[in-house]
BALOBA-1460 file (C-alpha; in Angstrom, 3 decimals):
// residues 289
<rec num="1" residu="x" x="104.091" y="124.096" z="120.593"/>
<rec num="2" residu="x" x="101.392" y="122.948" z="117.986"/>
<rec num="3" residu="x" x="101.902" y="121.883" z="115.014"/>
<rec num="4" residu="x" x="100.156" y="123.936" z="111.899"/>
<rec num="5" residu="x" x="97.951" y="121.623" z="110.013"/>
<rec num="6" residu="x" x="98.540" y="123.615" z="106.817"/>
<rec num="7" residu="x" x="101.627" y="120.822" z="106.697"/>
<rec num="8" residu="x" x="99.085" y="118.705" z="105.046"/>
<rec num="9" residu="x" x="99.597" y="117.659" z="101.377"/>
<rec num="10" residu="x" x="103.488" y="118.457" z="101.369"/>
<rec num="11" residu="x" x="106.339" y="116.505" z="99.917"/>
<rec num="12" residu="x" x="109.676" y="114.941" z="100.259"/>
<rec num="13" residu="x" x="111.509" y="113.867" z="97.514"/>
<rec num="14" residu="x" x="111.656" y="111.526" z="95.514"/>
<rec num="15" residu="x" x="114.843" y="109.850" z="97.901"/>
<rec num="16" residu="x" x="117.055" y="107.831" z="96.386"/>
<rec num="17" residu="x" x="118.439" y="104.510" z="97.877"/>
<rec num="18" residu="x" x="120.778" y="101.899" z="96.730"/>
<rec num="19" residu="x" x="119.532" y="98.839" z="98.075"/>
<rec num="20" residu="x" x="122.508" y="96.045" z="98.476"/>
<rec num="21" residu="x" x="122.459" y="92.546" z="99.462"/>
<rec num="22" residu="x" x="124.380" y="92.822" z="102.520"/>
<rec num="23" residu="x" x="121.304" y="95.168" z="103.826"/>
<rec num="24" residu="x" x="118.243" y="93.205" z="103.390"/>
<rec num="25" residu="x" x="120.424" y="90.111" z="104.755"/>
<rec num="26" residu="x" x="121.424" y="92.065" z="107.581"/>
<rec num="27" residu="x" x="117.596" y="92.891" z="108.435"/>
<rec num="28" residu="x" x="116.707" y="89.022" z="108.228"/>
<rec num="29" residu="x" x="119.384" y="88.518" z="110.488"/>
<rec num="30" residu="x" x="118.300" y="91.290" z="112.400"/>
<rec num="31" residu="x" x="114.674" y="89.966" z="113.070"/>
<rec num="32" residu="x" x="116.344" y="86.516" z="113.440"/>
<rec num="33" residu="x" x="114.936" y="85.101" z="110.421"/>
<rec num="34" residu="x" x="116.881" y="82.312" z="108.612"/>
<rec num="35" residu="x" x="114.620" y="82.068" z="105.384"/>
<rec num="36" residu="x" x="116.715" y="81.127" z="102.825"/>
<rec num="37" residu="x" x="115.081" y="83.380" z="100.583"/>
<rec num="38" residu="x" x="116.180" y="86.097" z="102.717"/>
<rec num="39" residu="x" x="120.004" y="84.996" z="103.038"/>
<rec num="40" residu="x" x="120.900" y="82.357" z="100.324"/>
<rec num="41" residu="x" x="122.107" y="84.536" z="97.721"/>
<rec num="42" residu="x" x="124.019" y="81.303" z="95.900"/>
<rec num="43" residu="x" x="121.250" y="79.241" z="96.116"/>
<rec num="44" residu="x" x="118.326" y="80.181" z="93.747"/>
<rec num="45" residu="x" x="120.118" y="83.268" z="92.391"/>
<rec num="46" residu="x" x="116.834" y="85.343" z="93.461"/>
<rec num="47" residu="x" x="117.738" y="86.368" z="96.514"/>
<rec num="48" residu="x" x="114.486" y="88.774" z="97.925"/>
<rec num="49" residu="x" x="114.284" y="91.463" z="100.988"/>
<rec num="50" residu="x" x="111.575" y="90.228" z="103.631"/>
<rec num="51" residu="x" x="108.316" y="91.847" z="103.160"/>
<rec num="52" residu="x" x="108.651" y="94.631" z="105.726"/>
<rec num="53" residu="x" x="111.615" y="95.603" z="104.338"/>
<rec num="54" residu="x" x="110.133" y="98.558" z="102.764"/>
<rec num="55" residu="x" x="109.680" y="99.800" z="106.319"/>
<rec num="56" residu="x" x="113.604" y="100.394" z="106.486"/>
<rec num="57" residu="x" x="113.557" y="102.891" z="103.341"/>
<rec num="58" residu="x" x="109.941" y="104.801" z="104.946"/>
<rec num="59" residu="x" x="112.219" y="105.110" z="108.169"/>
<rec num="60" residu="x" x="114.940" y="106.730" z="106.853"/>
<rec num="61" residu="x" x="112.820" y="109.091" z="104.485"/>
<rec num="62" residu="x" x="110.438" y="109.653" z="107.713"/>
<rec num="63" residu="x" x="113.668" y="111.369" z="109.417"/>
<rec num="64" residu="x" x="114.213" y="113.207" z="106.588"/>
<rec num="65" residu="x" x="111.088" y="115.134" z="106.632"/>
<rec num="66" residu="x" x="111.687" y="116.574" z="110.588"/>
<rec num="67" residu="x" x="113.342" y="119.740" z="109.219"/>
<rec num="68" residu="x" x="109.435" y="119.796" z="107.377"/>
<rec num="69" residu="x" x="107.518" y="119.305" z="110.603"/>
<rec num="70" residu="x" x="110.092" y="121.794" z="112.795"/>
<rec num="71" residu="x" x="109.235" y="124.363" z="110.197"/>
<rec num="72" residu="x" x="105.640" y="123.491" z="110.952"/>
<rec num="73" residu="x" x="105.871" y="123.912" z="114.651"/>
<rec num="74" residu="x" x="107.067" y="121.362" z="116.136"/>
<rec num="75" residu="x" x="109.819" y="121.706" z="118.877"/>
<rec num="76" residu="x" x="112.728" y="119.395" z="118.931"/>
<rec num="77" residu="x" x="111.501" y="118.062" z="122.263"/>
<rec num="78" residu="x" x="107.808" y="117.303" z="121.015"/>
<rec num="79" residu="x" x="109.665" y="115.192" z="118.103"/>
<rec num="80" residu="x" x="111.171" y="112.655" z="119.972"/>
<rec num="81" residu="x" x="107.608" y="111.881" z="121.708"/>
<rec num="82" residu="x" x="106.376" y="110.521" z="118.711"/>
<rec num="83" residu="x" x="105.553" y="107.078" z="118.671"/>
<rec num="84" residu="x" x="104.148" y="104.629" z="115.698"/>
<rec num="85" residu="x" x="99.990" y="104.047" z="115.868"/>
<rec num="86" residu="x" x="99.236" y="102.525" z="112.328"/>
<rec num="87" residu="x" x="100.741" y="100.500" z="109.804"/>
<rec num="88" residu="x" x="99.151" y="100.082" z="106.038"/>
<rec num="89" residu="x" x="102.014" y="98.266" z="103.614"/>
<rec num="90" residu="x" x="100.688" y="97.316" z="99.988"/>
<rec num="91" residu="x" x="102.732" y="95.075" z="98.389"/>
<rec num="92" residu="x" x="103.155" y="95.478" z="94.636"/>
<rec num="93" residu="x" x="106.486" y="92.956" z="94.951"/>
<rec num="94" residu="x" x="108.797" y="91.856" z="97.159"/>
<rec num="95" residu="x" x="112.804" y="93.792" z="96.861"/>
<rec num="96" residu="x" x="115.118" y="92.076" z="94.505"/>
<rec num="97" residu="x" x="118.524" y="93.449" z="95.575"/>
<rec num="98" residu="x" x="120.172" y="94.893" z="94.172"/>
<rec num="99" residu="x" x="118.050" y="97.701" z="93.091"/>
<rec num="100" residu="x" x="117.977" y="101.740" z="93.008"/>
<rec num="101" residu="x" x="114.891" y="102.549" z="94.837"/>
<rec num="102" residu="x" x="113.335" y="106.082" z="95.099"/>
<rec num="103" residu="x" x="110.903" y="107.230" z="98.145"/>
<rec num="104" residu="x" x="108.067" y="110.543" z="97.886"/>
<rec num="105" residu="x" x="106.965" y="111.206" z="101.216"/>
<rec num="106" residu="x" x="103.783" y="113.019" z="101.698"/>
<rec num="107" residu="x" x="101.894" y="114.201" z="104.739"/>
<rec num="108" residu="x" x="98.230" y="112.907" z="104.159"/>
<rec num="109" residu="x" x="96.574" y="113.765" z="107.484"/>
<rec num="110" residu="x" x="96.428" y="115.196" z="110.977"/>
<rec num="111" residu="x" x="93.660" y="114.943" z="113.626"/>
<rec num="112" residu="x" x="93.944" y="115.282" z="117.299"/>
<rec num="113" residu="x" x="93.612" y="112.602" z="120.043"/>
<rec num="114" residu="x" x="93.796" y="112.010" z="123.629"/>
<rec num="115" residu="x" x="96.772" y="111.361" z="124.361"/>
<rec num="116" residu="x" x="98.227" y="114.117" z="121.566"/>
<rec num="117" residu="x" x="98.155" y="114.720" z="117.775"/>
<rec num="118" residu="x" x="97.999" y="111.526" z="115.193"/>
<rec num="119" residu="x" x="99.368" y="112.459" z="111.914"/>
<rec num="120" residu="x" x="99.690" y="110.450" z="108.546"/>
<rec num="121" residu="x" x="102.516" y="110.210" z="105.879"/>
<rec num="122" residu="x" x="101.951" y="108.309" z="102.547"/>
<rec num="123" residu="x" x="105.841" y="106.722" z="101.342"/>
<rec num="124" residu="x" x="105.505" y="105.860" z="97.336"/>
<rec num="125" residu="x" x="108.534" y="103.523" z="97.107"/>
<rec num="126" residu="x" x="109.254" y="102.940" z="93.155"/>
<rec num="127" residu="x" x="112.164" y="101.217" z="91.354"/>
<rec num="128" residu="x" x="114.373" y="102.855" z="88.539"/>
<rec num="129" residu="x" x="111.639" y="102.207" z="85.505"/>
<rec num="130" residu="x" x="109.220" y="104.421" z="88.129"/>
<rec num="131" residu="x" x="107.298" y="101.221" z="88.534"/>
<rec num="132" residu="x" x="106.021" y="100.973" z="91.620"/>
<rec num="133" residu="x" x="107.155" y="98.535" z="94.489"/>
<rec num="134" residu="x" x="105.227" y="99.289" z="97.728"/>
<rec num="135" residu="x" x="103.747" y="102.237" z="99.556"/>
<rec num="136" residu="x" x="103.482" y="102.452" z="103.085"/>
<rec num="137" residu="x" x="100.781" y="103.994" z="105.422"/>
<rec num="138" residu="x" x="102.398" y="105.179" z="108.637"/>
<rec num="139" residu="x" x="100.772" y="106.980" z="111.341"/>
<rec num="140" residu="x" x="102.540" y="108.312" z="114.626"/>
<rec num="141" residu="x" x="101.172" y="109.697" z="117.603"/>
<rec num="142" residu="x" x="103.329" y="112.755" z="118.808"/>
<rec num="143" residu="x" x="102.458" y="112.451" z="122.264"/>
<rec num="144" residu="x" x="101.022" y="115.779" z="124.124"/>
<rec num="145" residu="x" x="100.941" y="117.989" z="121.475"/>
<rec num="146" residu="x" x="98.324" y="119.881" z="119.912"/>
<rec num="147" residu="x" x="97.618" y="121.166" z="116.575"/>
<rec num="148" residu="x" x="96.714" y="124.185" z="114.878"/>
<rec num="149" residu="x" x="94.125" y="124.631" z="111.782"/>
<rec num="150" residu="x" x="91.265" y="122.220" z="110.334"/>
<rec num="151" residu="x" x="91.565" y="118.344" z="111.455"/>
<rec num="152" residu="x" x="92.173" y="116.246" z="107.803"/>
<rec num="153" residu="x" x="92.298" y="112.321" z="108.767"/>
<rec num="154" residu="x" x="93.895" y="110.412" z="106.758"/>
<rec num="155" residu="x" x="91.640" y="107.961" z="104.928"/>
<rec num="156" residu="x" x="91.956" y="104.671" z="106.915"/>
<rec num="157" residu="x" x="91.347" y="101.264" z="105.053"/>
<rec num="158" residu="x" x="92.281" y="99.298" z="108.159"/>
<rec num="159" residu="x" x="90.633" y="96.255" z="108.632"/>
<rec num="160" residu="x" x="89.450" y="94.787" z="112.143"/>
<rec num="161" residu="x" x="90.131" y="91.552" z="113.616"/>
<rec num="162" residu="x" x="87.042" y="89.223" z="114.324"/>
<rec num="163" residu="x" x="86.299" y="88.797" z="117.775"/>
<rec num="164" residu="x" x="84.677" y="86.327" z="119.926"/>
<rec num="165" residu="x" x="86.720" y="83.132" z="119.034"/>
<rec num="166" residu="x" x="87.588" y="80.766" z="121.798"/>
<rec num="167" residu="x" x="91.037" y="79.459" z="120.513"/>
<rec num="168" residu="x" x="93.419" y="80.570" z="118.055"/>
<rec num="169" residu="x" x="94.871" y="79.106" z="115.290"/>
<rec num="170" residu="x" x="98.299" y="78.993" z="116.062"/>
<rec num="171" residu="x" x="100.436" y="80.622" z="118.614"/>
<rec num="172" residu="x" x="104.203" y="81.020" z="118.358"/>
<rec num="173" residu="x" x="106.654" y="82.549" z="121.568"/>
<rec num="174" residu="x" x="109.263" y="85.539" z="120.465"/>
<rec num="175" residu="x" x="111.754" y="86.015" z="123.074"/>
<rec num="176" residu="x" x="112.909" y="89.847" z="122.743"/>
<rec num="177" residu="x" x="116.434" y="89.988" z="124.138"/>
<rec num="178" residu="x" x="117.799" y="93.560" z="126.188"/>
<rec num="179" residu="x" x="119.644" y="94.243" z="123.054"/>
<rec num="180" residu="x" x="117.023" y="94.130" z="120.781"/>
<rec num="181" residu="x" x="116.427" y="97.560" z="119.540"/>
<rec num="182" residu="x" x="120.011" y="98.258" z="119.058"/>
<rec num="183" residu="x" x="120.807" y="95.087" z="116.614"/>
<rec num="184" residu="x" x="117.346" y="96.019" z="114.846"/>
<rec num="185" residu="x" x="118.325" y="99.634" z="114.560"/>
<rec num="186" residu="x" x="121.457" y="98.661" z="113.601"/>
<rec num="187" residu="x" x="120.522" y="96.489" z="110.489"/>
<rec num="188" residu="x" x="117.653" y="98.080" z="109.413"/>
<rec num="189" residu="x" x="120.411" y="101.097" z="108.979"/>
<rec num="190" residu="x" x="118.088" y="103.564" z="110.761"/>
<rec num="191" residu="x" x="119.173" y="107.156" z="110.367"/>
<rec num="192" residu="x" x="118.724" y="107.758" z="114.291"/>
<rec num="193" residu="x" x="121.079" y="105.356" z="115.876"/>
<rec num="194" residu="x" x="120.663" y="107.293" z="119.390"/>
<rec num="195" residu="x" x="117.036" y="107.572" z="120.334"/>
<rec num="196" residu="x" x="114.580" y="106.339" z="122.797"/>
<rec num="197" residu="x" x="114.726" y="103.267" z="121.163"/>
<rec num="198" residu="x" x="118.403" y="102.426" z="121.292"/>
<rec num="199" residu="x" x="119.351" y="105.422" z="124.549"/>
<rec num="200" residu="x" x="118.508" y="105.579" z="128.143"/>
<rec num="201" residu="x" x="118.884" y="108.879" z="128.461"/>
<rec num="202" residu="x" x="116.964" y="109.409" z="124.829"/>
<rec num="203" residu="x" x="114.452" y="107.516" z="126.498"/>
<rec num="204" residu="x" x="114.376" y="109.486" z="129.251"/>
<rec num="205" residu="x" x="114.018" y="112.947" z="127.446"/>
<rec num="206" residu="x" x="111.148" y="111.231" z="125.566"/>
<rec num="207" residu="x" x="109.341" y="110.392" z="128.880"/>
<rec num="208" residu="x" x="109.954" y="106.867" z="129.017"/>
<rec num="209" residu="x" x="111.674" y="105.286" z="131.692"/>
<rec num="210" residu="x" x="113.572" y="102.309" z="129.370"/>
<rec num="211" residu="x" x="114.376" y="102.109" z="125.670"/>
<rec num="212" residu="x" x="111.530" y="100.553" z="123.753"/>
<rec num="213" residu="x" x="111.207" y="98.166" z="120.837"/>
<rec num="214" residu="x" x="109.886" y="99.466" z="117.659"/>
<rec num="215" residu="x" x="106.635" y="98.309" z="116.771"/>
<rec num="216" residu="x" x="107.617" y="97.759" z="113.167"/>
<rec num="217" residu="x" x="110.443" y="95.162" z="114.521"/>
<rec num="218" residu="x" x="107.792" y="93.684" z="116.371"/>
<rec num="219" residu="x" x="105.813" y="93.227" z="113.175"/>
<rec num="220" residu="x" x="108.659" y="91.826" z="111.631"/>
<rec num="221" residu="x" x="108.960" y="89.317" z="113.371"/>
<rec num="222" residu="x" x="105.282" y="88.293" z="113.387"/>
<rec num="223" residu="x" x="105.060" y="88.301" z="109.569"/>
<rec num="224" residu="x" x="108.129" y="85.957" z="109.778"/>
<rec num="225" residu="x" x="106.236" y="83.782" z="112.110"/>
<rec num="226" residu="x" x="103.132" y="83.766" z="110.147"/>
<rec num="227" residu="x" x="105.165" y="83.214" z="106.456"/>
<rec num="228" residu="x" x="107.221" y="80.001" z="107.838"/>
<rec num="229" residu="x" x="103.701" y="78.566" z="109.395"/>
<rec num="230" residu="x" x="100.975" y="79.467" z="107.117"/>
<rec num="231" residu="x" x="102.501" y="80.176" z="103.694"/>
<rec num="232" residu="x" x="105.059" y="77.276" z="103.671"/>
<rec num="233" residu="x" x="108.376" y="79.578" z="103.684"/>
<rec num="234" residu="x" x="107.008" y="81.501" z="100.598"/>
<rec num="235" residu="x" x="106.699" y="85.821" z="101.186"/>
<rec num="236" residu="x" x="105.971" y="86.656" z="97.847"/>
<rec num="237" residu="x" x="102.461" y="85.674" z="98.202"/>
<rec num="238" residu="x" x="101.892" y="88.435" z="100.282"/>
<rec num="239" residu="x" x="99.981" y="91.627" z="99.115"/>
<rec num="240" residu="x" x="98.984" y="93.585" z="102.327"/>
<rec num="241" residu="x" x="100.008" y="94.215" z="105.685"/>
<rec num="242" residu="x" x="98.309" y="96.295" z="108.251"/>
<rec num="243" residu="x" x="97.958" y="96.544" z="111.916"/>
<rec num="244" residu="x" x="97.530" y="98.860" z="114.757"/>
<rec num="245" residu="x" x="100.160" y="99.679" z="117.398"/>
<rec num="246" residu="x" x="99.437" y="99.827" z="121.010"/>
<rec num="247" residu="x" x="101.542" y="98.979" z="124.544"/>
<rec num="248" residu="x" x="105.346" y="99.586" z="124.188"/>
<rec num="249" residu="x" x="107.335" y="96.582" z="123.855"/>
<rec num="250" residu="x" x="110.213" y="96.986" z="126.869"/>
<rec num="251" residu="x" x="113.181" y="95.064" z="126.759"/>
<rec num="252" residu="x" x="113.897" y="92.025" z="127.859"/>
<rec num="253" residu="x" x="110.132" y="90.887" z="126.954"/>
<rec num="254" residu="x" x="108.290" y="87.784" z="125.941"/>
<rec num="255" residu="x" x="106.272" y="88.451" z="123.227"/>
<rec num="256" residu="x" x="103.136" y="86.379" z="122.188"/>
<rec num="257" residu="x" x="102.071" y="85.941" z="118.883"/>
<rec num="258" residu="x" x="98.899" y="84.685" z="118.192"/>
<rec num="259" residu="x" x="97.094" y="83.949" z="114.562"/>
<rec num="260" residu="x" x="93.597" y="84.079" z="115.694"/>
<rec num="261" residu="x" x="91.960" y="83.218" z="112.310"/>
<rec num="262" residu="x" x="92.388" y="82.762" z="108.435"/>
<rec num="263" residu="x" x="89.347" y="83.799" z="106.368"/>
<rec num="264" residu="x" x="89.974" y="83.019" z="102.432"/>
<rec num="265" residu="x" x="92.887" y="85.140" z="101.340"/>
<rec num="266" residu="x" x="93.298" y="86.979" z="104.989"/>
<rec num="267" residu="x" x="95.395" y="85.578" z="108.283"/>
<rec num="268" residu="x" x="94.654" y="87.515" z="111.491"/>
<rec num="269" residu="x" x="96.962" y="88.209" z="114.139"/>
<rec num="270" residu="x" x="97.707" y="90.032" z="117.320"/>
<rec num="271" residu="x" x="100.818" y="90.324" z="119.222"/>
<rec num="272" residu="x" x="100.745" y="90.503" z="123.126"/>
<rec num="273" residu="x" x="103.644" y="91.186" z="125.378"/>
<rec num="274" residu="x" x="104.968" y="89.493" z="128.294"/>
<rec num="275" residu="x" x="101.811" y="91.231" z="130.886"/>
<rec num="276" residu="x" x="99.075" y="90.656" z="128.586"/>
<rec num="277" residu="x" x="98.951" y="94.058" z="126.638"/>
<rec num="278" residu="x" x="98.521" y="94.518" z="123.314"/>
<rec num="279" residu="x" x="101.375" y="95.407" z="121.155"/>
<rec num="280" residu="x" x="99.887" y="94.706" z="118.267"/>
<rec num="281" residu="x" x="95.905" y="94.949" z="117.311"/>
<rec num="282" residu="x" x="94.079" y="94.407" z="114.244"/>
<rec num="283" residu="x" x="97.038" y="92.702" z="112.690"/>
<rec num="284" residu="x" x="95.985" y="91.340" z="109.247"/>
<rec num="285" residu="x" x="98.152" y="89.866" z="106.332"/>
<rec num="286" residu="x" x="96.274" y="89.501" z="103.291"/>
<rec num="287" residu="x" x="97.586" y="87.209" z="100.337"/>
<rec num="288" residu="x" x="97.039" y="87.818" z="96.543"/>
<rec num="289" residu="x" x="94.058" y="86.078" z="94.715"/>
């Protein structure tokens, strides 16, 4: 069934979360990084949440609004085809827990492709003074369906990657274990615990014919990568984080993580799995001035 572009401009929320220790350890642990800033909550007494942490709250919110797009729509079938396209994440500053955080979803855009319908939801994540903390972004791809009504992208600050060099900067191996998706899934506390990310037979019903990674693990773990070997262990000097999704990370995999350039207060990246595809394009991490 299409989905009725007229879904455009409406809101969820604001969702309240309680953000606790134990959780944005469990996600460090979870993308098997041992930052101390992530896990050492005796050490410096300031004890942050990795910088795609906010992806965790946008996840569960993002569930939240399928009642929204079923109304819209949208079969229950079509819903588990989607699969994640873009990532925008500004960075006001980094999770302290523990904090009460709050989460407005909004649709922001829809526009058909290929391969199906791309659509665009805007996540304001703010803390209990309504300051804000981060907003996120996040385009899907629901996969053969169509859309009804006027096309309304979803303006689109992503930058590209420079092409043409002959080396990279630094390259770094990710070994991406069978179990993967579940222990992500599992401590990013993910409201769908059975999907095609975590089920065979949710996999199946989705048209897949294995459980796939998500991409926004996969970018995890690059960002980790690129904080212990370009930014000396330190997150918080990170402002932006954007990047374009592309083959499906199956599991077991090799992943390949390459920083192709830094240009001033930017650090390219791309992340290829073990055949050579693309998992993730256009990958840039920009730092604040």
């Amino acid at each position: 069934m299409p989905c009725d572009s007229r879904i455009i401009g409406q809101s969820l929320g604001p969702l309240d979360y309680d953000v606790d220790p134990f959780w944005t350890m469990a996600y460090a642990a979870g993308i098997g990084d041992s930052n101390p800033r992530y896990l050492d909550s005796m050490g410096s007494g300031e004890l942050i949440a990795h910088p795609v942490f906010p992806a965790c709250l946008a996840t569960r919110a993002r569930w939240r609004m399928e009642p929204m797009f079923l109304a819209a729509g949208l079969t229950p079938e079509e819903s588990l085809r989607s699969v994640h396209a873009t990532q925008e994440m500004i960075l006001e500053r980094l999770i302290r827990p523990p904090e009460k955080l709050s989460v407005t979803a909004t649709v922001t855009g829809m526009e058909r492709r290929r391969a199906g319908t791309l659509v665009t939801t805007h996540f304001d994540i703010r803390d209990s003074a309504n300051e804000p903390v981060s907003t996120i972004n996040w385009g899907r791809l629901w996969r053969g369906v169509d859309m009804t009504g006027p096309e309304r992208p979803a303006s689109s600050n992503l930058p590209a990657c420079p092409t043409g060099a002959a080396t990279h900067r630094a390259s770094y191996q990710i070994p991406i274990a069978v179990t993967a998706a579940i222990v992500y899934t599992a401590c990013a506390r993910a409201d769908n615990q059975v999907s095609f990310h975590t089920d065979t037979t949710a996999a199946k019903r989705s048209g897949l014919h294995a459980p796939l990674l998500m991409g926004v693990a996969g970018l995890a773990m690059s960002v980790s990568r690129i904080v212990d070997g370009e930014l000396g262990g330190d997150p918080e000097s990170i402002a932006r984080i954007s990047c374009r999704f592309r083959a499906m990370v199956f599991m077991p995999n090799q992943l390949t993580l390459n920083v192709t350039a830094r240009d001033g207060d930017r650090i390219y990246f791309e992340l290829l799995t073990s055949a050579g595809d693309h998992a993730i394009r256009d990958g840039v991490l920009e730092l604040r001035r």
